[in-house]
C-alpha positions in Angstrom: 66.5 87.2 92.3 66.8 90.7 93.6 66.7 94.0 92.3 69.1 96.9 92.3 68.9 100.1 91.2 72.6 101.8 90.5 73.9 105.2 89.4 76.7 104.8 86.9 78.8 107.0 84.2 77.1 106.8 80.8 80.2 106.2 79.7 80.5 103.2 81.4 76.6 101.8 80.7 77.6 102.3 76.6 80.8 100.1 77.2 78.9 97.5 79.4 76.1 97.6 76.4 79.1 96.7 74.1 80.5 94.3 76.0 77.4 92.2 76.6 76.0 92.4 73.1 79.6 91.0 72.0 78.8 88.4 74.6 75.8 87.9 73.5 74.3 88.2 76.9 71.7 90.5 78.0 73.1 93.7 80.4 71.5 92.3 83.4 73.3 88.7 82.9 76.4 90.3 82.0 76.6 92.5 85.1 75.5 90.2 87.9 78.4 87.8 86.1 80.7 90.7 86.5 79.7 91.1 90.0 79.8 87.0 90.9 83.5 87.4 89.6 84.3 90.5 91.5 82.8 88.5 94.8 84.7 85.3 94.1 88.2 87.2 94.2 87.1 89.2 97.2 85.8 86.0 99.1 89.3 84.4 97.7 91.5 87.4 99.1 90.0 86.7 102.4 90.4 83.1 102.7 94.2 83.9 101.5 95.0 86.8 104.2 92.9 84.6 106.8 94.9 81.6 106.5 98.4 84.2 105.7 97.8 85.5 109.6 97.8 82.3 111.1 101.3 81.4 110.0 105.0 83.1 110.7 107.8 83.8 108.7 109.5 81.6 111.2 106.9 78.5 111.0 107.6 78.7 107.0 111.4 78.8 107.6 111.3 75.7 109.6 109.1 74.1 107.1 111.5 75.0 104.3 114.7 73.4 106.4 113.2 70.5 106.1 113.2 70.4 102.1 115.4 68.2 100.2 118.8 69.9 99.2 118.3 69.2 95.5 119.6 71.3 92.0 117.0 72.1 90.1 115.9 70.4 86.6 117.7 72.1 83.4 114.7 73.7 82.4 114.1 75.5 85.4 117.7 77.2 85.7 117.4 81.0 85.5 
């Protein structure tokens, strides 16, 4: 475990303080939560635009063609 030392808005330290007492959490394992969340949807966003770069509009096309022609189910109808 590390340490780090941040500047932030009182503002914002009072609602933090609120929201981990209502979590029942202590500051510290509320924010590094808050952070492993944050990092989970950057590391996601990557993986999504890394994989989105290797493909083509025209590669998804073709893969579409080969879908079966089929109506959709009553419940999906818009």
């Amino acid at each position: 475990m590390s340490t780090l030392s941040i500047s932030i808005p009182e503002s914002i330290r009072q609602r933090v303080e609120g929201l981990a007492q209502a979590d029942g959490v202590s500051i510290d394992s509320f924010i590094a939560t808050v952070l492993s969340q944050r990092v989970a949807v950057a590391d996601a966003d990557s993986y999504v635009r890394l994989r989105g770069n290797r493909g083509s509009a025209q590669q998804l096309l073709e893969i579409l063609s080969e879908a079966p022609q089929i109506d959709p189910e009553a419940q999906d109808i818009l």
